[in-house]
C-alpha positions in Angstrom: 34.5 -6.3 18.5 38.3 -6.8 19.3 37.7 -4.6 22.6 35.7 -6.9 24.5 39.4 -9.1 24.3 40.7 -5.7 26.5 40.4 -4.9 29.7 38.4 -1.5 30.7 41.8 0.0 32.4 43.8 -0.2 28.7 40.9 1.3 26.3 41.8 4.8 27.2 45.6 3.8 26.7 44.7 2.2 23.4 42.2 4.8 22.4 45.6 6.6 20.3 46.4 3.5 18.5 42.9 2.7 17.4 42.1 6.4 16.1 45.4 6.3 14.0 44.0 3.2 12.5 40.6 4.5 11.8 42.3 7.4 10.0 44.2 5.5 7.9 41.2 3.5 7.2 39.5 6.6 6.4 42.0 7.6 3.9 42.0 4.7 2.1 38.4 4.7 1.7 38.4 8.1 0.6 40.8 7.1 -2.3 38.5 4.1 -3.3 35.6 6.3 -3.5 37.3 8.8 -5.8 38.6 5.9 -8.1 35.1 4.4 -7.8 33.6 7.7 -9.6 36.3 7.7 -12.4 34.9 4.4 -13.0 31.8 2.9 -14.5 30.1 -0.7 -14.6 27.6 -2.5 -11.7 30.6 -2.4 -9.2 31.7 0.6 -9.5 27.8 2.1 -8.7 28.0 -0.4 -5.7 31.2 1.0 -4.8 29.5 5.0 -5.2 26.7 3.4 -3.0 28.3 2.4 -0.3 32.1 3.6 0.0 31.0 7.2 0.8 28.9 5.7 3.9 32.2 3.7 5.1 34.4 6.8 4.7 32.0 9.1 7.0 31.5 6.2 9.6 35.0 5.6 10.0 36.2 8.9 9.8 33.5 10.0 12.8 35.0 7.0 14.9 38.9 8.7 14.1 37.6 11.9 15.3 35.4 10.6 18.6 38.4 8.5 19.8 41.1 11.4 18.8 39.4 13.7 20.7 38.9 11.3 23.6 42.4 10.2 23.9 43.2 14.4 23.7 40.7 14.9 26.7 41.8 12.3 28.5 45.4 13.4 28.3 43.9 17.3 29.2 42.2 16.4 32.4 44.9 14.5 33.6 47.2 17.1 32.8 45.4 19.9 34.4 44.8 17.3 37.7 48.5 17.5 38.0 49.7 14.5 36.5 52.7 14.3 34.0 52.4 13.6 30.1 54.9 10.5 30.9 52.5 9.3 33.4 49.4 9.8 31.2 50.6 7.6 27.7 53.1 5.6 27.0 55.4 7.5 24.4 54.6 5.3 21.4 50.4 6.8 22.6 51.6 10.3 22.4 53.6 9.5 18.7 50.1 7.8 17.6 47.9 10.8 18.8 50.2 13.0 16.6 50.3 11.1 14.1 46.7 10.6 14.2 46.2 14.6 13.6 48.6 14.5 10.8 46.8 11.9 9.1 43.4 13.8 9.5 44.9 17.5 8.6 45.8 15.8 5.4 43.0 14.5 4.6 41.3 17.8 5.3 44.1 19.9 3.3 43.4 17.5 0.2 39.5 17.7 0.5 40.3 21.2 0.6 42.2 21.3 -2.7 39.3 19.2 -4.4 36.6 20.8 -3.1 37.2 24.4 -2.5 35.5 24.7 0.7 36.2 26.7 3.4 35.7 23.9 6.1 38.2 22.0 5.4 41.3 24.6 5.5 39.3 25.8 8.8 39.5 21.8 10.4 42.9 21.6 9.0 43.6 24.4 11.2 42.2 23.2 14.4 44.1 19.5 14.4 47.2 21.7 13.8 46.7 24.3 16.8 45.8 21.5 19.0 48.8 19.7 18.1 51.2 22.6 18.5 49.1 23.1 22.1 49.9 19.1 22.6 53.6 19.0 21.8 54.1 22.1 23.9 52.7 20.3 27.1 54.3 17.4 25.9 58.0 20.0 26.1 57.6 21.6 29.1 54.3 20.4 30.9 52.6 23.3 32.2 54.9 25.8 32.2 54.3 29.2 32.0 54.0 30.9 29.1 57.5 33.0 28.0 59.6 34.3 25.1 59.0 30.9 23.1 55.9 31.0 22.9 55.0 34.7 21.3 58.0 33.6 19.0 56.3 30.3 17.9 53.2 31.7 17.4 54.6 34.7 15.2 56.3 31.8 13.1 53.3 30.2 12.3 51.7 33.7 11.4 54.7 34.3 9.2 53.9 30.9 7.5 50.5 31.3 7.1 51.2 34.7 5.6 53.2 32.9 2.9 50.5 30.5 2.5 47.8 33.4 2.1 50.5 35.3 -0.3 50.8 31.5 -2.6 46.7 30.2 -2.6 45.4 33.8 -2.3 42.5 31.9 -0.1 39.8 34.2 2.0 40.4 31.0 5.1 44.1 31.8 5.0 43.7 35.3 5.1 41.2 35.1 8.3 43.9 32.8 10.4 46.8 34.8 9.2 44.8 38.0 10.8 43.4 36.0 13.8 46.3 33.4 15.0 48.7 36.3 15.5 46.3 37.8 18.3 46.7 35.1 20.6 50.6 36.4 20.8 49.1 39.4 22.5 47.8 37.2 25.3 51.6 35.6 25.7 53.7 38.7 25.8 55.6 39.8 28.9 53.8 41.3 31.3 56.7 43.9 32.5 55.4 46.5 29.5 59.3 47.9 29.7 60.8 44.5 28.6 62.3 44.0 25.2 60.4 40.8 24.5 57.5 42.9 24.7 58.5 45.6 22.7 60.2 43.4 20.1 56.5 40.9 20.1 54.1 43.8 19.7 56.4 45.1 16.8 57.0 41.9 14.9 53.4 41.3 15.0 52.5 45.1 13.7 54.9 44.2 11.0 53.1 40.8 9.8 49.6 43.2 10.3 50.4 45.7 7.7 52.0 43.5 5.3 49.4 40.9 5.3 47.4 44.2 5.0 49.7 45.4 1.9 50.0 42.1 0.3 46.0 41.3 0.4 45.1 45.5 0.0 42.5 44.6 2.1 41.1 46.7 5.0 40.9 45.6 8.4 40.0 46.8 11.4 42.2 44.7 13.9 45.3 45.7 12.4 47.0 46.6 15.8 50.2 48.4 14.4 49.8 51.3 16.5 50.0 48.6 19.6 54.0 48.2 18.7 54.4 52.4 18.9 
């Protein structure tokens, strides 16, 4: 109701502030719905009734205006405008924050309810983030040396996290995100970056490979030879 009080030309610029708020809210009536089910009396059947029904509502509304205010910061970006141009900095810290919120939501639904969903949304608000705070670095610059070594990082951590949980989710991203480091390596095939990528990411192949003694047929460690 409060944005009829706003005029049209700040919603967009607000839309960060108001999906940090709805996943907060979302969190907190997540928590009331799992004390409601520890519970019993008249309330706390009201509170299974009707908390659940809250929790989805609001959580849809974090998600629609999240992933507004991240499209709205894409098109203007890839019209040529700046990131400092686009949001204030205190949107940018709220659309971030915003994503953490949700991915930890997702990574404790995860834990309670063992589905693969979850660690698979988890992922997505994380890669979109790291896309986010990259443009947010260095705008649209091209893709270099940083980049293959970022991604290889975050391979190398999910590899640990694969190696701790033992989950099948993990195991899929640690042999999928590594692939897109293909697509950021050097083009000059004699340069060191190149040879050094395409070996460092044999390496995390065939240990992820060792460590889960599962086949695959994507392991690309003959592409470092």
């Amino acid at each position: 109701m409060w944005l009829i009080w706003i005029r049209r030309t700040r919603i967009d610029a607000l839309l960060p502030v108001y999906a940090l708020q709805f996943a907060l809210l979302t969190g907190v009536f997540r928590w009331l719905s799992l004390r409601a089910r520890s519970r019993e009396g008249e309330g706390s059947t009201l509170m299974k009734a009707l908390v659940p029904d809250y929790t989805r509502a609001v959580a849809v509304l974090s998600v629609s205006e999240w992933g507004a205010s991240v499209l709205t910061v894409a098109t203007g970006v890839l019209s040529g405008v700046s990131m400092c141009q686009l949001a204030k900095p205190w949107g940018h810290a709220a659309t971030l924050a915003t994503a953490l919120v949700l991915g930890g939501i997702c990574v404790l639904e995860a834990r309670r309810s063992r589905r693969d969903r979850w660690v698979y949304a988890a992922a997505a608000l994380v890669v979109i983030s790291a896309v986010y705070c990259r443009v947010l670095w260095v705008g649209t610059a091209p893709v270099s040396v940083w980049d293959t070594a970022a991604i290889i990082a975050s391979g190398s951590a999910l590899f640990a996290l694969q190696a701790i949980t033992a989950s099948r989710p993990m195991y899929i991203l640690t042999m999928t995100l590594p692939l897109t480091a293909i697509f950021t390596v050097p083009l000059q095939a004699g340069s060191i970056h190149a040879g050094l990528s395409l070996s460092a990411l044999g390496a995390l192949y065939l240990l992820t490979r060792r460590s889960t003694r599962q086949g695959n047929p994507l392991v690309p460690g003959s592409a470092g030879h």
